[in-house]
BAKOLVO-869345 format. One line per field, with one value per residue (C-alpha): residue in three letters; x, y, z. Coordinates in steps of 0.1 Angstrom, whole numbers. Example, Ala and Ser with C-alpha at 12.3 -4.5 7.8 and 13.67 -1.06 7.14 Angstrom:
2
aa	[Ala; Ser] .
xx	[123; 137] .
yy	[-45; -11] .
zz	[78; 71] .
//
This chain:
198
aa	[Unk; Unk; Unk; Unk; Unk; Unk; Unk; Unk; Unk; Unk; Unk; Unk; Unk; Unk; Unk; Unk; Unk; Unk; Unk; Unk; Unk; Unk; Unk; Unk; Unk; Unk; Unk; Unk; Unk; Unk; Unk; Unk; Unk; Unk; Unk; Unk; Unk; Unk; Unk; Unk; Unk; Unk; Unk; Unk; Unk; Unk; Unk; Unk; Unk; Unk; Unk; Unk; Unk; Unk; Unk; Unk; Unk; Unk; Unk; Unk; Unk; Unk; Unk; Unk; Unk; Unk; Unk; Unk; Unk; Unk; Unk; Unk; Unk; Unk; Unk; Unk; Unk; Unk; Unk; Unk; Unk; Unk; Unk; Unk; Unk; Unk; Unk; Unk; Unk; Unk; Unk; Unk; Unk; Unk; Unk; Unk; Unk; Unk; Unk; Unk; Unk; Unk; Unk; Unk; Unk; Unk; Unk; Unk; Unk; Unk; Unk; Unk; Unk; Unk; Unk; Unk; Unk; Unk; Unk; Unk; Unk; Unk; Unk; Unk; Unk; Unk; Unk; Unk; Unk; Unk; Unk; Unk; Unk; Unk; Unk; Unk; Unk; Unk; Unk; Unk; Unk; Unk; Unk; Unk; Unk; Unk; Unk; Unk; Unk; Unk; Unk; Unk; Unk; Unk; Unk; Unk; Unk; Unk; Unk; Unk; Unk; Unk; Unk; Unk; Unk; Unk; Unk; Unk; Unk; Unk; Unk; Unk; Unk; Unk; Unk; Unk; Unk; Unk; Unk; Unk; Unk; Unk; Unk; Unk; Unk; Unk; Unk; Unk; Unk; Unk; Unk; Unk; Unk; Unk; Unk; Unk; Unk; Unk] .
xx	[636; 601; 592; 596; 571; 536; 508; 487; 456; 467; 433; 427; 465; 458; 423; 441; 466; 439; 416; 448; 459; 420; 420; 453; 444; 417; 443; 438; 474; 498; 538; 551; 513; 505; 487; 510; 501; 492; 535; 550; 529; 550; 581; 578; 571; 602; 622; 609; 615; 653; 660; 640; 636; 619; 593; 564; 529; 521; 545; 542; 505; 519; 544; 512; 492; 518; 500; 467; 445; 467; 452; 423; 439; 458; 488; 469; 442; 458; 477; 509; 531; 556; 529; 504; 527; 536; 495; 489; 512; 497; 468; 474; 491; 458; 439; 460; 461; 419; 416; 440; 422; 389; 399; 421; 391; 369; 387; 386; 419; 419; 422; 459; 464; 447; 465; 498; 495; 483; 510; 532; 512; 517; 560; 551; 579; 604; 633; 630; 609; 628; 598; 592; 630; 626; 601; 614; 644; 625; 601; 637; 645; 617; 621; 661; 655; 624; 618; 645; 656; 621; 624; 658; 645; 618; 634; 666; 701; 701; 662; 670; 702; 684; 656; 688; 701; 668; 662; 699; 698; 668; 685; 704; 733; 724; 700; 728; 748; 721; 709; 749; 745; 715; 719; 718; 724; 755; 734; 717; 749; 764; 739; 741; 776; 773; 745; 770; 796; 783] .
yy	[2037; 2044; 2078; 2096; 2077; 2091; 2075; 2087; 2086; 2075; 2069; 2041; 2029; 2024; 2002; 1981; 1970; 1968; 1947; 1927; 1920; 1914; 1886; 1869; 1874; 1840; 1820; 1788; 1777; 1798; 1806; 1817; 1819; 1841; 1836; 1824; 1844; 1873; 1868; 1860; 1890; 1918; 1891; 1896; 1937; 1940; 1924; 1947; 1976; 1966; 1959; 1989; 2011; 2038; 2013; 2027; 2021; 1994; 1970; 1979; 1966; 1939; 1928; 1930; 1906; 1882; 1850; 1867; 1839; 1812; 1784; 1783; 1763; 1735; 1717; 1683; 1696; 1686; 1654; 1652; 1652; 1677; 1686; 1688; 1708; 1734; 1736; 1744; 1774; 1790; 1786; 1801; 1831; 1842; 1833; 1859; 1883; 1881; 1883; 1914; 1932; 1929; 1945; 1972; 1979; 1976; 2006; 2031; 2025; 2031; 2001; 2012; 2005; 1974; 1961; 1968; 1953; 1921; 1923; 1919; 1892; 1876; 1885; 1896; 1905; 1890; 1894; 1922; 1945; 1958; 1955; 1924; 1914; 1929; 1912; 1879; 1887; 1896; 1860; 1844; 1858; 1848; 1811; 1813; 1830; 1813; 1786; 1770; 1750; 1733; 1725; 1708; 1688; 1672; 1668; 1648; 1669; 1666; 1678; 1706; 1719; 1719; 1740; 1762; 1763; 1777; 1801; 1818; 1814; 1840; 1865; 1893; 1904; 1928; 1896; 1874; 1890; 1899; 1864; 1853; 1875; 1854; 1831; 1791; 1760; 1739; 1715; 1744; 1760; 1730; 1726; 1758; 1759; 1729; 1743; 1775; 1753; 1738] .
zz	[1923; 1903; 1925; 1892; 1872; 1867; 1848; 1828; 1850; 1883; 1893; 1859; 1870; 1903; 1901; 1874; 1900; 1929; 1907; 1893; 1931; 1943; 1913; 1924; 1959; 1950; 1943; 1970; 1968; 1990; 1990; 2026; 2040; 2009; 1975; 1952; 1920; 1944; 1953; 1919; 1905; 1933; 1927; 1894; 1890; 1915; 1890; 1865; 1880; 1890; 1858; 1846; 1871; 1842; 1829; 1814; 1826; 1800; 1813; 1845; 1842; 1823; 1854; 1878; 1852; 1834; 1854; 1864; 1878; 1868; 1891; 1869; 1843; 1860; 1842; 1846; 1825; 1798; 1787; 1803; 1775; 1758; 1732; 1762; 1778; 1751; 1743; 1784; 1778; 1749; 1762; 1793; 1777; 1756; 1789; 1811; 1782; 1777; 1815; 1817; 1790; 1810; 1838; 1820; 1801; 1832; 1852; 1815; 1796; 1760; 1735; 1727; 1762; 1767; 1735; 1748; 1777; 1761; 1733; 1760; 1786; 1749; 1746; 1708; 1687; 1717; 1715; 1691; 1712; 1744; 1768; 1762; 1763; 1801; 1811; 1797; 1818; 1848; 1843; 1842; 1874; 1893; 1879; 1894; 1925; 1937; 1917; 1906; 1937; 1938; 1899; 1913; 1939; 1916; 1884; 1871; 1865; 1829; 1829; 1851; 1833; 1800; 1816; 1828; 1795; 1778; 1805; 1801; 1761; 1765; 1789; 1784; 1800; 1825; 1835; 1837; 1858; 1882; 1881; 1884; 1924; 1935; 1962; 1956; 1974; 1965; 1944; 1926; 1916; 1907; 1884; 1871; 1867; 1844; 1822; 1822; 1811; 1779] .
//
């Protein structure tokens, strides 16, 4: 699948991900007896590179970075509200895309680089820029295949479908269909049949 793709400096490309990994490898909460970011960060570059199996070296990094070190900035940090909500995102966006550029700078890529990467930790110009669009996609995914039956379980239907209902409005096709092969449980595809349906 990627055994065409070369980076620039394989040396600068390889640290990056060792040093991205050696990050999310801190994480103290685990996912099947791993650490979770450490997981959703290979979860989420397989997605990535299934959807785009030429992606380029900045989103590559990107896919390896999107929620670097994300335990460090719990939800209940901030007020438990929808605006409290929507203000622990942002802020956890700029947080992954300053702690990305660190370490990109760190192991010798250019600022060109390091602002790519970010641009896209950030899903600038989405949907307009392609990259971003695929990584959107590939974060959707993730969510359907390993998230969304937990989401299920602790939310209400109509909460759940709506969250449905964002996540597909944001997909493309080639998305959709992949995410219309994954594997659910009766009440999950009930559910997402319904979100499908309105």
């Amino acid at each position: 699948m990627t055994e065409n793709f070369q980076p620039r400096d394989k040396n600068k490309f390889d640290a990056a991900l060792q040093k991205f990994d050696e990050a999310n490898s801190r994480d103290p909460n685990s996912e099947t007896g791993q650490p979770r970011e450490l997981l959703y960060a290979q979860r989420l570059e397989k997605w990535v590179l299934k959807l785009a199996p030429n992606a380029n070296e900045a989103l590559r990094l990107a896919a390896r970075c999107q929620h670097i070190c994300r335990w460090e900035i719990p939800r209940n940090s901030y007020p438990m509200t929808r605006a409290g909500y929507l203000k622990w995102r942002a802020d956890l966006k700029k947080f992954h895309a300053q702690k990305a550029g660190e370490i990109l700078r760190g192991v010798g890529y250019d600022e060109e680089m390091v602002h790519r990467v970010q641009d896209l930790n950030l899903k600038k110009n989405f949907p307009n820029d392609a990259e971003t669009r695929i990584l959107e996609d590939a974060l959707c995914l993730v969510f359907l295949e390993f998230q969304f039956a937990d989401l299920a379980a602790k939310m209400d239907d109509e909460k759940t479908i709506n969250a449905l209902k964002k996540s597909w409005q944001k997909m493309t096709e080639a998305a959709r269909a992949e995410a219309l092969k994954l594997n659910y449980g009766e009440r999950e595809k009930s559910l997402l049949e319904r979100a499908l349906k309105v």
